[in-house]
PyMOL Python script that loads the backbone (N, CA, C, O; Angstrom):
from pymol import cmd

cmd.read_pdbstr("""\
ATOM      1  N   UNK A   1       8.313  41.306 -72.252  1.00  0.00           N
ATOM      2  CA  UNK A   1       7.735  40.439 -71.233  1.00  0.00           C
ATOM      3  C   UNK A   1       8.257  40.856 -69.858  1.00  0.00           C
ATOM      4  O   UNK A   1       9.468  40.811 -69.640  1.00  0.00           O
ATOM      5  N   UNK A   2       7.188  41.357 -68.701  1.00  0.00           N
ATOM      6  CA  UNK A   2       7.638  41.543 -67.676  1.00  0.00           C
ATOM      7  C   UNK A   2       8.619  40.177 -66.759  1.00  0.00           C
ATOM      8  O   UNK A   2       8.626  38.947 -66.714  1.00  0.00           O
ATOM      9  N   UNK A   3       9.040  40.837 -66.403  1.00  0.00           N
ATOM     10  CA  UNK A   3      10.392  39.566 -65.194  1.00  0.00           C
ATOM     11  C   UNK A   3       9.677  39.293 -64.105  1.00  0.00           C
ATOM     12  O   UNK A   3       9.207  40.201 -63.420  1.00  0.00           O
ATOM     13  N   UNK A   4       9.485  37.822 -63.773  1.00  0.00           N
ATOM     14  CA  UNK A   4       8.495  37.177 -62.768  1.00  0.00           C
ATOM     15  C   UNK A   4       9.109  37.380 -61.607  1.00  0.00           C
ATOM     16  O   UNK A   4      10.301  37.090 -61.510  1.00  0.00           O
ATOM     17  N   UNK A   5       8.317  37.977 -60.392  1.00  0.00           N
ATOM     18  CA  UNK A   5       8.793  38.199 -58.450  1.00  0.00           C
ATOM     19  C   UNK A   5       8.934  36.788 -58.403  1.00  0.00           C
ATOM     20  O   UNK A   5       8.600  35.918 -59.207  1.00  0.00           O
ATOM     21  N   UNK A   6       9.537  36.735 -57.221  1.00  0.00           N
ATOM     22  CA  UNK A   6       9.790  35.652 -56.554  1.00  0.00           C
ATOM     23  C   UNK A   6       8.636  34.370 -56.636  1.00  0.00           C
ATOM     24  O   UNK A   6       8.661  33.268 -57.186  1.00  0.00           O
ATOM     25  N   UNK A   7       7.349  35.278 -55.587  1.00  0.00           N
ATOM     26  CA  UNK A   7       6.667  35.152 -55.465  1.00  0.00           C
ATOM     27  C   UNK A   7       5.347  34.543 -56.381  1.00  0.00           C
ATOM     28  O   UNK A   7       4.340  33.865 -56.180  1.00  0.00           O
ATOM     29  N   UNK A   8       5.825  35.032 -57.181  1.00  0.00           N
ATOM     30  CA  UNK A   8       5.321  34.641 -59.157  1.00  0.00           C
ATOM     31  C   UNK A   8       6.262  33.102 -59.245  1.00  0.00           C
ATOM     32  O   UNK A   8       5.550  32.158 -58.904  1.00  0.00           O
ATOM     33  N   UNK A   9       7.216  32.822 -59.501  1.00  0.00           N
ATOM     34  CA  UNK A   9       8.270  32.112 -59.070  1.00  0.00           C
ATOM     35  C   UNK A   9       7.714  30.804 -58.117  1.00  0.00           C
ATOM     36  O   UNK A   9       7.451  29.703 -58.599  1.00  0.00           O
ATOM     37  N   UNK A  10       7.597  31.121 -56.780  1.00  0.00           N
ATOM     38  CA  UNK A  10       6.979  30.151 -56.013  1.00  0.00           C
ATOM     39  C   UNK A  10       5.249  29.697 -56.020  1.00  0.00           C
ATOM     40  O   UNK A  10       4.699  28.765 -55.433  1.00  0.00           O
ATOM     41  N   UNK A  11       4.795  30.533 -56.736  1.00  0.00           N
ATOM     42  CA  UNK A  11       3.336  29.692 -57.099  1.00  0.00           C
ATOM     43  C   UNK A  11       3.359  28.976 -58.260  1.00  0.00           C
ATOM     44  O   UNK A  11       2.626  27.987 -58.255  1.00  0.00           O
ATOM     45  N   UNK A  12       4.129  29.232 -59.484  1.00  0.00           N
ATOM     46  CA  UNK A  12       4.279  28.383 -60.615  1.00  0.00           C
ATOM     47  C   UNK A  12       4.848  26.994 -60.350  1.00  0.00           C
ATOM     48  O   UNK A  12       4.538  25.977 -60.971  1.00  0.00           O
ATOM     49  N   UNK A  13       5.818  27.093 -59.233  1.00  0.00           N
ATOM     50  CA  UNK A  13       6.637  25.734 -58.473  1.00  0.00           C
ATOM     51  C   UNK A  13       5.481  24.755 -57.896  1.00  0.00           C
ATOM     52  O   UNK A  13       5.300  23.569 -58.172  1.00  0.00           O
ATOM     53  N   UNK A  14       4.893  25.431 -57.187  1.00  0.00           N
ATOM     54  CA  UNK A  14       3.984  24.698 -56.279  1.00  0.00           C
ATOM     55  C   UNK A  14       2.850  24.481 -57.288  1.00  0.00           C
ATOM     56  O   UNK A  14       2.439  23.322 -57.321  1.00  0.00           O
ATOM     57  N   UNK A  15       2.313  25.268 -58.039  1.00  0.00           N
ATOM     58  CA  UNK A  15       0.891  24.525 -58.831  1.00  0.00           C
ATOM     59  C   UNK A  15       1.467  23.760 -60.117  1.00  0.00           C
ATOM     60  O   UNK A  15       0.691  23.076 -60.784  1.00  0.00           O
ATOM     61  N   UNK A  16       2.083  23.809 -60.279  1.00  0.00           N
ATOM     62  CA  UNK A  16       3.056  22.452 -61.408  1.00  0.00           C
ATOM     63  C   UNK A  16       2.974  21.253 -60.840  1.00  0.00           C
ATOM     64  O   UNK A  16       2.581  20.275 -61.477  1.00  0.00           O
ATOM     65  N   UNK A  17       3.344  21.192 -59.552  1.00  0.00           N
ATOM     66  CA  UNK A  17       3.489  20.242 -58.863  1.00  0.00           C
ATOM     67  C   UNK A  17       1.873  19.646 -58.014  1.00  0.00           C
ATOM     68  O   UNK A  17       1.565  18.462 -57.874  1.00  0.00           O
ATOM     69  N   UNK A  18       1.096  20.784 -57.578  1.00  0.00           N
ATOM     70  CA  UNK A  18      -0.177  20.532 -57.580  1.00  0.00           C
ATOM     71  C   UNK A  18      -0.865  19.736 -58.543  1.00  0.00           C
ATOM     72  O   UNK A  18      -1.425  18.700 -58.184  1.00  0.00           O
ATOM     73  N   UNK A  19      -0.888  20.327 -60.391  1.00  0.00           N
ATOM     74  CA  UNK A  19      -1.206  19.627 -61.011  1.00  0.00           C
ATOM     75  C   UNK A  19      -1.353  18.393 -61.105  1.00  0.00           C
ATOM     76  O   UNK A  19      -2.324  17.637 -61.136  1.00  0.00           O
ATOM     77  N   UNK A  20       0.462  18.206 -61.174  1.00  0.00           N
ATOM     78  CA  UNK A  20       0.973  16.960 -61.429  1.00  0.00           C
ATOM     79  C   UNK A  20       0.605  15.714 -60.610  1.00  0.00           C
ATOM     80  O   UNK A  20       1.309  14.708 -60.521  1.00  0.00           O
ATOM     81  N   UNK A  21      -1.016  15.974 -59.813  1.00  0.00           N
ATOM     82  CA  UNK A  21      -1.734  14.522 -58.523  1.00  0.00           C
ATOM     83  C   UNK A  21      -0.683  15.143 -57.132  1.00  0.00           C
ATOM     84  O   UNK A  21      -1.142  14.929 -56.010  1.00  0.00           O
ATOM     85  N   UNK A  22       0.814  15.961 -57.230  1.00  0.00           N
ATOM     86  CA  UNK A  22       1.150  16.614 -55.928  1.00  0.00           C
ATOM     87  C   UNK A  22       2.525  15.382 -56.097  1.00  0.00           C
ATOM     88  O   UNK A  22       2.650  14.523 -55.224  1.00  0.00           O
ATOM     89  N   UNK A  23       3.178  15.416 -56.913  1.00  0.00           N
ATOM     90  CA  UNK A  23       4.162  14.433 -57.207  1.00  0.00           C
ATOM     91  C   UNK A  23       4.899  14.692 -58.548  1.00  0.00           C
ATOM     92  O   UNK A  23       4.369  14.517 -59.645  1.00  0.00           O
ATOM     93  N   UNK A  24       5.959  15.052 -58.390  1.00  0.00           N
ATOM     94  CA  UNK A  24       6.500  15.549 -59.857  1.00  0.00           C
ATOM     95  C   UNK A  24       8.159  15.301 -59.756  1.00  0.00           C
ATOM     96  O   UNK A  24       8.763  15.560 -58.715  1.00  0.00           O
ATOM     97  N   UNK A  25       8.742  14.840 -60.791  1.00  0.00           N
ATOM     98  CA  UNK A  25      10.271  14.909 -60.536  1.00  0.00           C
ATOM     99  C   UNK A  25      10.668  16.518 -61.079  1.00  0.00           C
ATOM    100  O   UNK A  25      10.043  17.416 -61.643  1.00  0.00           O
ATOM    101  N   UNK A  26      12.143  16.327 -60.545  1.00  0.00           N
ATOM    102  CA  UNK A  26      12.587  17.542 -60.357  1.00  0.00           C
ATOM    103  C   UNK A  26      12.717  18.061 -62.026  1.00  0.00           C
ATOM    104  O   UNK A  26      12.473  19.240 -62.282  1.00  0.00           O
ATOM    105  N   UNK A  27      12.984  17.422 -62.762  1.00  0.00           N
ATOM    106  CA  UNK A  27      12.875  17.657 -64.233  1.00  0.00           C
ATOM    107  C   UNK A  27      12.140  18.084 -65.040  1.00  0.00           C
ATOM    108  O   UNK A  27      12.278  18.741 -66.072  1.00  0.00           O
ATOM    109  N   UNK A  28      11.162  17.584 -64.397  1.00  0.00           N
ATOM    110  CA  UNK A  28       9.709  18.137 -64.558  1.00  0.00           C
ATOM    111  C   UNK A  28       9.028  19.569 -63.870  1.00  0.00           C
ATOM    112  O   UNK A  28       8.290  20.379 -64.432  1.00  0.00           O
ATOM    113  N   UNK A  29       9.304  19.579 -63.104  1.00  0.00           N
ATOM    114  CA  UNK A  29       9.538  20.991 -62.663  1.00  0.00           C
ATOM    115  C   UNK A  29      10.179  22.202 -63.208  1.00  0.00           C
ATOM    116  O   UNK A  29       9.692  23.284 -63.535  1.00  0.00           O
ATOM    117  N   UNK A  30      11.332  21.779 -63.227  1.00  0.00           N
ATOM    118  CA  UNK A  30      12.068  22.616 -64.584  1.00  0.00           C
ATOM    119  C   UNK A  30      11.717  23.069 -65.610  1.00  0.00           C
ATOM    120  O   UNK A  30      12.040  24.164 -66.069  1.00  0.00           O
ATOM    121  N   UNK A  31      10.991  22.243 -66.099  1.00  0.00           N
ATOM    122  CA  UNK A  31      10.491  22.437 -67.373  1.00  0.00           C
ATOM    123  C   UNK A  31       9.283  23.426 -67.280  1.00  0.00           C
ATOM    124  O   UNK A  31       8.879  24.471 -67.790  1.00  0.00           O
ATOM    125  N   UNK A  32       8.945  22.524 -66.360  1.00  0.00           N
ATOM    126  CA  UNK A  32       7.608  23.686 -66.331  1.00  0.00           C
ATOM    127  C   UNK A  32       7.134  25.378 -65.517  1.00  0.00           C
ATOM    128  O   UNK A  32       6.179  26.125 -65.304  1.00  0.00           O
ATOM    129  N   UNK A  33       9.060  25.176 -65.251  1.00  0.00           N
ATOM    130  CA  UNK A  33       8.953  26.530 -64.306  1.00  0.00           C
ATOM    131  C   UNK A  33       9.554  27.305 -65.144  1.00  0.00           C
ATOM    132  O   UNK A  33       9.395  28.505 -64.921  1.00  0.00           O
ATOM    133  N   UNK A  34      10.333  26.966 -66.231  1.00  0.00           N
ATOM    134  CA  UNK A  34      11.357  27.770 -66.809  1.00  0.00           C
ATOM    135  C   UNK A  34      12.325  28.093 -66.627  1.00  0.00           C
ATOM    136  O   UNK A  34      12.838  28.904 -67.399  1.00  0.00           O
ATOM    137  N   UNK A  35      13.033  27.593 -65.498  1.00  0.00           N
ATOM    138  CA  UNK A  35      14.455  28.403 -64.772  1.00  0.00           C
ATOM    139  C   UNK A  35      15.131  27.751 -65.089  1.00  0.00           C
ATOM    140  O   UNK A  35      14.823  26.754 -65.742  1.00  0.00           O
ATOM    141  N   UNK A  36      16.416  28.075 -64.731  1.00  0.00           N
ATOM    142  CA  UNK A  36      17.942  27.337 -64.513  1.00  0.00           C
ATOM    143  C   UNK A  36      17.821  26.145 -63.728  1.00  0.00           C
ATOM    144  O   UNK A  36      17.030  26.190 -62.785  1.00  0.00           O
ATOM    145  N   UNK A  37      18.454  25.088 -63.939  1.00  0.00           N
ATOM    146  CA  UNK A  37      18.919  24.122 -63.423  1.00  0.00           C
ATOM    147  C   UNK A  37      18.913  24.776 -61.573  1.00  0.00           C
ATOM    148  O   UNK A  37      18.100  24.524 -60.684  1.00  0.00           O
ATOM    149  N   UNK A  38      20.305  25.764 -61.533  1.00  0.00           N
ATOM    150  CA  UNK A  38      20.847  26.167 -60.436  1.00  0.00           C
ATOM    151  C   UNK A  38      19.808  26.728 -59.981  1.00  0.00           C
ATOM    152  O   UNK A  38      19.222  26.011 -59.170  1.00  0.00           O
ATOM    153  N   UNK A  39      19.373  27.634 -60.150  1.00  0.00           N
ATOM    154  CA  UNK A  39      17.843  28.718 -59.762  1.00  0.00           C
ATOM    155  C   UNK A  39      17.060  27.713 -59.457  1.00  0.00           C
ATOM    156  O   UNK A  39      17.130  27.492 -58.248  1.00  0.00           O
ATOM    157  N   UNK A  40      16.513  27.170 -59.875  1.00  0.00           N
ATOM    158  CA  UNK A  40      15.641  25.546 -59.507  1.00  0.00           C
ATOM    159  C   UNK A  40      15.888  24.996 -58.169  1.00  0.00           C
ATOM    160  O   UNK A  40      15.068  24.695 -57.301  1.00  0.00           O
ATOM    161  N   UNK A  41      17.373  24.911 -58.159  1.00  0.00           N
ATOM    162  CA  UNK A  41      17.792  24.213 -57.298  1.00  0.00           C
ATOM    163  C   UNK A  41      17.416  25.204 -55.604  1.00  0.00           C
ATOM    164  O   UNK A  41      16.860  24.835 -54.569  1.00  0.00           O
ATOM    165  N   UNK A  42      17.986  26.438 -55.983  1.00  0.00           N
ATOM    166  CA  UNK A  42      17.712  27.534 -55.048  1.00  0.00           C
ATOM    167  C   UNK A  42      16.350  27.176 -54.186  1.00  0.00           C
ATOM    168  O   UNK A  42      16.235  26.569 -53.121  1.00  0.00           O
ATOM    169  N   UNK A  43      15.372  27.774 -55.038  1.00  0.00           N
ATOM    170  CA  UNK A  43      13.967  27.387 -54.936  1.00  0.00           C
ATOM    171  C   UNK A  43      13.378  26.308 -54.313  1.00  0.00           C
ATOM    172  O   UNK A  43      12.724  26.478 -53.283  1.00  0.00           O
ATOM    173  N   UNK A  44      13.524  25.234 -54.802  1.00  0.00           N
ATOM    174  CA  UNK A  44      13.509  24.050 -53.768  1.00  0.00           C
ATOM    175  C   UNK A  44      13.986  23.981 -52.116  1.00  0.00           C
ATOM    176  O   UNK A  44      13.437  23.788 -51.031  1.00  0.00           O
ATOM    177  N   UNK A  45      15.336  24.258 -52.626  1.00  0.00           N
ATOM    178  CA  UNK A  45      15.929  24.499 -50.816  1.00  0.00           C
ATOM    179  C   UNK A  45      15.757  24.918 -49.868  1.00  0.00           C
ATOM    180  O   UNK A  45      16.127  24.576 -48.745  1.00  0.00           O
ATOM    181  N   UNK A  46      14.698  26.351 -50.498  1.00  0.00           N
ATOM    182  CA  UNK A  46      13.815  27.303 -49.890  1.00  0.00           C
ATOM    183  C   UNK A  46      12.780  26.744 -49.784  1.00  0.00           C
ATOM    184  O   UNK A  46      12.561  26.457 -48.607  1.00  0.00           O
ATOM    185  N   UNK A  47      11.772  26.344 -50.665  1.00  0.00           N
ATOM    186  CA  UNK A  47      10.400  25.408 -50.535  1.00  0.00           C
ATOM    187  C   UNK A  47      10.758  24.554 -49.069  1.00  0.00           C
ATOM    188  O   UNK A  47      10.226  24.877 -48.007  1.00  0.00           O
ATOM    189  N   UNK A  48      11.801  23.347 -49.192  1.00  0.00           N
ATOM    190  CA  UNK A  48      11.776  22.654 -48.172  1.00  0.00           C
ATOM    191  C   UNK A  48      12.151  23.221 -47.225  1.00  0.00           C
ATOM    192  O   UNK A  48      11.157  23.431 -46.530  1.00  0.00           O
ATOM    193  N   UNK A  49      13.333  23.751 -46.594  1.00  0.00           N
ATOM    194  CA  UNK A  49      13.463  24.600 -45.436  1.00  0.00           C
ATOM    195  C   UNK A  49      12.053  25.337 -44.793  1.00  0.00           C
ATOM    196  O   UNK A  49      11.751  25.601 -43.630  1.00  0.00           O
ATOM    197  N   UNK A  50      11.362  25.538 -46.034  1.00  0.00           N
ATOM    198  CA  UNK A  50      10.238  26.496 -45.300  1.00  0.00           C
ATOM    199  C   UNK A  50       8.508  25.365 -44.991  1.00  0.00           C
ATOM    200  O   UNK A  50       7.411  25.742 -44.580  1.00  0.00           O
ATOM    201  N   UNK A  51       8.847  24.367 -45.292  1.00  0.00           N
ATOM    202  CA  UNK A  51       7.805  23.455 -45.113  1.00  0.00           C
ATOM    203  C   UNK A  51       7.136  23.028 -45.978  1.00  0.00           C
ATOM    204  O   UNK A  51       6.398  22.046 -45.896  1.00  0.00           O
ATOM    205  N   UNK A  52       7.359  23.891 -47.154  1.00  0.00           N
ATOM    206  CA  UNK A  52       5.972  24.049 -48.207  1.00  0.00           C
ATOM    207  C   UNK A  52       5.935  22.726 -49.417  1.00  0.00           C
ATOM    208  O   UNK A  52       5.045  22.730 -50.267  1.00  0.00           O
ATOM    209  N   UNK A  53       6.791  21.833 -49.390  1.00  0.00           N
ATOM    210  CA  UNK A  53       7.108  20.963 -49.918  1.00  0.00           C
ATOM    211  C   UNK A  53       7.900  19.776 -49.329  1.00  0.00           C
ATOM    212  O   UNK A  53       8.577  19.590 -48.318  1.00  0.00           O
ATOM    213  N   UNK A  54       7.551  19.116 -50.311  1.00  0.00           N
ATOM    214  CA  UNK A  54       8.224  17.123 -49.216  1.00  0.00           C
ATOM    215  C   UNK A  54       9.606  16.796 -50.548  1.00  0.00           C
ATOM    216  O   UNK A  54       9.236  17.021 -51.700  1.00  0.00           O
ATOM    217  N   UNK A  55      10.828  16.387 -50.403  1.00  0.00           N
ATOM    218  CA  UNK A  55      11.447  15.284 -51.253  1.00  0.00           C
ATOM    219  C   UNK A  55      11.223  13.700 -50.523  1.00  0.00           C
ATOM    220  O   UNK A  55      11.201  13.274 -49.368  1.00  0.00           O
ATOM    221  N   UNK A  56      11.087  13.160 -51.787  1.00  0.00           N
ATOM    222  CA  UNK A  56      10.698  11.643 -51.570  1.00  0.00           C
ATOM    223  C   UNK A  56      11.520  10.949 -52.443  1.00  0.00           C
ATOM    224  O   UNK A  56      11.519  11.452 -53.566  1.00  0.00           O
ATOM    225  N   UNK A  57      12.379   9.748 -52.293  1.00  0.00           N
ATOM    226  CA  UNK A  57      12.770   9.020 -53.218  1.00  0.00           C
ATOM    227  C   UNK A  57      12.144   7.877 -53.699  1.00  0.00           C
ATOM    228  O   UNK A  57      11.172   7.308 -53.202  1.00  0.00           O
ATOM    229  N   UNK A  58      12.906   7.512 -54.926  1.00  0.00           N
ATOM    230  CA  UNK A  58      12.337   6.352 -55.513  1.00  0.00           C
ATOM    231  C   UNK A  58      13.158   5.753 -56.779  1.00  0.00           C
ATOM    232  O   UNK A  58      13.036   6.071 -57.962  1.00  0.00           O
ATOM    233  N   UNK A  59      14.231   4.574 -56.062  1.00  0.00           N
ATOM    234  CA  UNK A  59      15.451   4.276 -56.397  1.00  0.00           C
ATOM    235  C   UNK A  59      16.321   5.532 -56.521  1.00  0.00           C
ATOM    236  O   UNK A  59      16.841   6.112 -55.568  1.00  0.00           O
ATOM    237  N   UNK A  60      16.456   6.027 -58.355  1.00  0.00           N
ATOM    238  CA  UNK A  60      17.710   6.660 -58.115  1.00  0.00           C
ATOM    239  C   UNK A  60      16.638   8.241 -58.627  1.00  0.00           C
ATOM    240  O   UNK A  60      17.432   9.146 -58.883  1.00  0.00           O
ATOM    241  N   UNK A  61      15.435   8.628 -58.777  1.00  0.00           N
ATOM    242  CA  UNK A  61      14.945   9.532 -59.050  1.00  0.00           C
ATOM    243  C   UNK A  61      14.079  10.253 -57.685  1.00  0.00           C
ATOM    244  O   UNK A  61      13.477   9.650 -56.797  1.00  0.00           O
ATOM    245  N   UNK A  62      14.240  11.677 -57.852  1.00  0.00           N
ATOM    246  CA  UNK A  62      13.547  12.611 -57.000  1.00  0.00           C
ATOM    247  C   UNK A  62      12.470  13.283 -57.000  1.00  0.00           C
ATOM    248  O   UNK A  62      12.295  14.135 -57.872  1.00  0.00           O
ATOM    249  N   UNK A  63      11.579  13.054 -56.081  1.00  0.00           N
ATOM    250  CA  UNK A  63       9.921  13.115 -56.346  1.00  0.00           C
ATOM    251  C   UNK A  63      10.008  14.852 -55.316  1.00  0.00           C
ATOM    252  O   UNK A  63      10.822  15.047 -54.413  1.00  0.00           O
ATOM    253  N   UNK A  64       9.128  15.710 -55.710  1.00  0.00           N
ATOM    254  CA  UNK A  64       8.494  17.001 -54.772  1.00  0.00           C
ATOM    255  C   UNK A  64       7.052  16.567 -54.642  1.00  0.00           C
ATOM    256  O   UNK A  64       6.574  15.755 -55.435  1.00  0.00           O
ATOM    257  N   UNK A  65       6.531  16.960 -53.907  1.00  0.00           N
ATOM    258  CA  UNK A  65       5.067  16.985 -53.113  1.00  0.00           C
ATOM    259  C   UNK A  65       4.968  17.930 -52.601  1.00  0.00           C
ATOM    260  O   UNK A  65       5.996  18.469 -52.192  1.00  0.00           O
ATOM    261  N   UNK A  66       3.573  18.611 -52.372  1.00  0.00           N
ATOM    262  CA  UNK A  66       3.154  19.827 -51.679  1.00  0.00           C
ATOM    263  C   UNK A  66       2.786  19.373 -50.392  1.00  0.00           C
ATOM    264  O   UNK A  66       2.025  18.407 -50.328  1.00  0.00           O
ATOM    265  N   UNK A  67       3.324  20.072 -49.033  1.00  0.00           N
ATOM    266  CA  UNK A  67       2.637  19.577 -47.819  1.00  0.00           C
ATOM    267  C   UNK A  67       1.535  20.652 -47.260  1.00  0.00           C
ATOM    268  O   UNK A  67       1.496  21.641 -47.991  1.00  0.00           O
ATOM    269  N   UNK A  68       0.749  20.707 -46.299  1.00  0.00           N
ATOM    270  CA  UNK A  68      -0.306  21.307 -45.897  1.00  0.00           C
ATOM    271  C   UNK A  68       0.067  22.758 -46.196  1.00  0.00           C
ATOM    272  O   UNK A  68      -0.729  23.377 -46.904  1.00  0.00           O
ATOM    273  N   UNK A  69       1.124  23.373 -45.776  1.00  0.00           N
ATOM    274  CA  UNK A  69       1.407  24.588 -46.144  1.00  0.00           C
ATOM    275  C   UNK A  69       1.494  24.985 -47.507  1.00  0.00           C
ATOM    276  O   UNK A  69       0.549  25.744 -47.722  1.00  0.00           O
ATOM    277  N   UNK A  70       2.068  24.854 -48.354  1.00  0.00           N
ATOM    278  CA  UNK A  70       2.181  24.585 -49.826  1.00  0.00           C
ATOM    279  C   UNK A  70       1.119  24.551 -50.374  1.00  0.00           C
ATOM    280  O   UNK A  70       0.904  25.362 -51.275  1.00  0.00           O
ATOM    281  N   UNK A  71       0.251  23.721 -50.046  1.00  0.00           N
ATOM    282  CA  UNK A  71      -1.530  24.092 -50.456  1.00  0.00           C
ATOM    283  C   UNK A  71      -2.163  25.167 -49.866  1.00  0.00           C
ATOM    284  O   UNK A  71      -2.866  25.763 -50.683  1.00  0.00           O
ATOM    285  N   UNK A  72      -2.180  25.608 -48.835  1.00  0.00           N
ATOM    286  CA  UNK A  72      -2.644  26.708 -48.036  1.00  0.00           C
ATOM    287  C   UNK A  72      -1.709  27.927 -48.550  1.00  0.00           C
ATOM    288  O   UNK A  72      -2.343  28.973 -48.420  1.00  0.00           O
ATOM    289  N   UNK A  73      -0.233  28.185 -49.166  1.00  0.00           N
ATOM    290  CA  UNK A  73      -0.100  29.159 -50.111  1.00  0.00           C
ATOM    291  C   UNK A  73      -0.551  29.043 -51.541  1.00  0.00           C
ATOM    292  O   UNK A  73      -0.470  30.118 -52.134  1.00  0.00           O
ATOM    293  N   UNK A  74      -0.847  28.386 -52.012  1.00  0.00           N
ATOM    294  CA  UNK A  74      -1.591  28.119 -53.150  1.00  0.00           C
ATOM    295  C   UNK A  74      -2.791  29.075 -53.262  1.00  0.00           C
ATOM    296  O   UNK A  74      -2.894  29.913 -54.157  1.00  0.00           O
ATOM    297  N   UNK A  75      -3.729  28.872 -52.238  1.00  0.00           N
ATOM    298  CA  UNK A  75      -5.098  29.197 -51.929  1.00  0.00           C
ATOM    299  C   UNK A  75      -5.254  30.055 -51.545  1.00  0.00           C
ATOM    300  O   UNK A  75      -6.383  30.542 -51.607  1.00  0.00           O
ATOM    301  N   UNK A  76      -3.966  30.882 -50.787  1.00  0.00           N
ATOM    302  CA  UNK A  76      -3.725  32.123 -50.587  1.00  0.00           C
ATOM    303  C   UNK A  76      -3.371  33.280 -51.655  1.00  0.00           C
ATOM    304  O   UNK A  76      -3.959  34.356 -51.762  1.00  0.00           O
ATOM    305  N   UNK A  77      -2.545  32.932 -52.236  1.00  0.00           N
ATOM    306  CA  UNK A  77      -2.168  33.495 -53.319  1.00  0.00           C
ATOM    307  C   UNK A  77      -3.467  33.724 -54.440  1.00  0.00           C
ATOM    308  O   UNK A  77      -3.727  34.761 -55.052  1.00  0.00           O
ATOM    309  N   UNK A  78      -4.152  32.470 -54.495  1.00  0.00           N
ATOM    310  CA  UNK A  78      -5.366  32.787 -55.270  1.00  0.00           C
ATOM    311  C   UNK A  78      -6.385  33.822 -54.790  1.00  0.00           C
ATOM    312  O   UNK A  78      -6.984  34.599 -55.534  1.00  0.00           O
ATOM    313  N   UNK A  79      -6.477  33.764 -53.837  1.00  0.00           N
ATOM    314  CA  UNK A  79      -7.391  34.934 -52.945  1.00  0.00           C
ATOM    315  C   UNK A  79      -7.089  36.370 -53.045  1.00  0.00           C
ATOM    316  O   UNK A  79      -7.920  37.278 -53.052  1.00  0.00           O
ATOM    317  N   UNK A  80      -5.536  36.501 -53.138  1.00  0.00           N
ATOM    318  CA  UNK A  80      -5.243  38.010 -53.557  1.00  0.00           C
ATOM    319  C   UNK A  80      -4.622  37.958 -55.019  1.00  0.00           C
ATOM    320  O   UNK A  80      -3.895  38.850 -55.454  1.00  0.00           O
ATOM    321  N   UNK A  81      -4.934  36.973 -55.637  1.00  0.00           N
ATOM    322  CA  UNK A  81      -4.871  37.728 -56.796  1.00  0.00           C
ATOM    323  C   UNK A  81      -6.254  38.238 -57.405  1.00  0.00           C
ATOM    324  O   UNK A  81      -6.437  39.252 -58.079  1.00  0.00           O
ATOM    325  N   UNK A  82      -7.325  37.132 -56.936  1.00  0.00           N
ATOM    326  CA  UNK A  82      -8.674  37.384 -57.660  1.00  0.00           C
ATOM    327  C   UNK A  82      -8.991  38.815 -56.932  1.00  0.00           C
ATOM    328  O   UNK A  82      -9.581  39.617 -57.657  1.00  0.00           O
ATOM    329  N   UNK A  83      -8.650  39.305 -55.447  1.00  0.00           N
ATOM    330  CA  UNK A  83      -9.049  40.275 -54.483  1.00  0.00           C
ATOM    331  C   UNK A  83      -8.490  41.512 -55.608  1.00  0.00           C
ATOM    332  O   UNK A  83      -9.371  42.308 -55.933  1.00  0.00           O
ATOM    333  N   UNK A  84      -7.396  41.690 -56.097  1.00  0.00           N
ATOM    334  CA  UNK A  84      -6.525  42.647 -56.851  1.00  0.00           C
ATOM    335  C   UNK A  84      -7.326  42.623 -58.563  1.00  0.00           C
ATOM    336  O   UNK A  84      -7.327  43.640 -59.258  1.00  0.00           O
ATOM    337  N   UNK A  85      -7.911  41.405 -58.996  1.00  0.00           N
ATOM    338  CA  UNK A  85      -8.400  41.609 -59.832  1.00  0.00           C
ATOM    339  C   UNK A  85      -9.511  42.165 -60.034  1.00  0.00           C
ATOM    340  O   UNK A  85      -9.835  42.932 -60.940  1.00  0.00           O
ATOM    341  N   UNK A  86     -10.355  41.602 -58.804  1.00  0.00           N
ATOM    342  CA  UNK A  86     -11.780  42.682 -58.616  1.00  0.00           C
ATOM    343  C   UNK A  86     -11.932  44.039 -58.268  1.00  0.00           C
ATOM    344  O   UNK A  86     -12.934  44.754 -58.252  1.00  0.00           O
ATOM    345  N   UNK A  87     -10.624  44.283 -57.963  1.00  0.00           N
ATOM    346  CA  UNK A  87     -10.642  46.078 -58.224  1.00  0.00           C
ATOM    347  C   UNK A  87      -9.769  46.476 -58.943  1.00  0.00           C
ATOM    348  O   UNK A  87      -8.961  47.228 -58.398  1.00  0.00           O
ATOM    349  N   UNK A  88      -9.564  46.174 -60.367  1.00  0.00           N
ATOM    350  CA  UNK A  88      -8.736  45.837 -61.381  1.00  0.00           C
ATOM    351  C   UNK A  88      -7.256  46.656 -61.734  1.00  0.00           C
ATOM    352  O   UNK A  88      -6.839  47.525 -62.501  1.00  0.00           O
ATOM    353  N   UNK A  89      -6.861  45.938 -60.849  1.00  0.00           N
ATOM    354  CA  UNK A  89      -5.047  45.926 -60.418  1.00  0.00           C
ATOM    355  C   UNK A  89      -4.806  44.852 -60.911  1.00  0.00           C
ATOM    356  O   UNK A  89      -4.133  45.404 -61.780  1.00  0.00           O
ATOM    357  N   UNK A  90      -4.697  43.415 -61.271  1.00  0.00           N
ATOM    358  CA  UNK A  90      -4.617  42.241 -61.891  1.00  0.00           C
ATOM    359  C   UNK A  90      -3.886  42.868 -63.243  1.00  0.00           C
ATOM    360  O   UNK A  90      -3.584  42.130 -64.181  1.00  0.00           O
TER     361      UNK A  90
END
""", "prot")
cmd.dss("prot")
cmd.show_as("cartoon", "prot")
cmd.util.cbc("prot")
cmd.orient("prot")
């Protein structure tokens, strides 16, 4: 099994969380990204620093959301992958 880029990495984060109505705890994420706890944690820090995601609370649990950017790499990413698939590099 090839080893996922970063980049591979940050679209699985963000469309998990897309799925999920754009609201997902962090546990849930995990799960569905496959990584480490710590690596997880990485990722996020980066997501938010860079805009592409919201934390929200709610009592003692932690919600992610995608913000305008975060959807607009989403949609980006889809564009060059289908672009790479139609001249079959995919």
């Amino acid at each position: 099994m090839a080893k996922r880029t970063k980049i591979n990495i940050v679209y699985d984060i963000l469309k998990a969380i897309c799925d999920k109505n754009n609201k997902m705890l962090q546990t849930h994420i995990l799960y569905s990204s496959n990584l480490s706890y710590h690596v997880l944690e990485e990722y996020l820090r980066n997501l938010l620093m860079n805009n592409m995601i919201v934390e929200t609370h709610d009592r003692t649990k932690r919600f992610y959301g995608l913000t305008d950017k975060g959807f607009e790499f989403l949609e980006r990413y889809s564009a060059v992958v289908e672009f790479k698939e139609s001249f079959g590099l995919g």
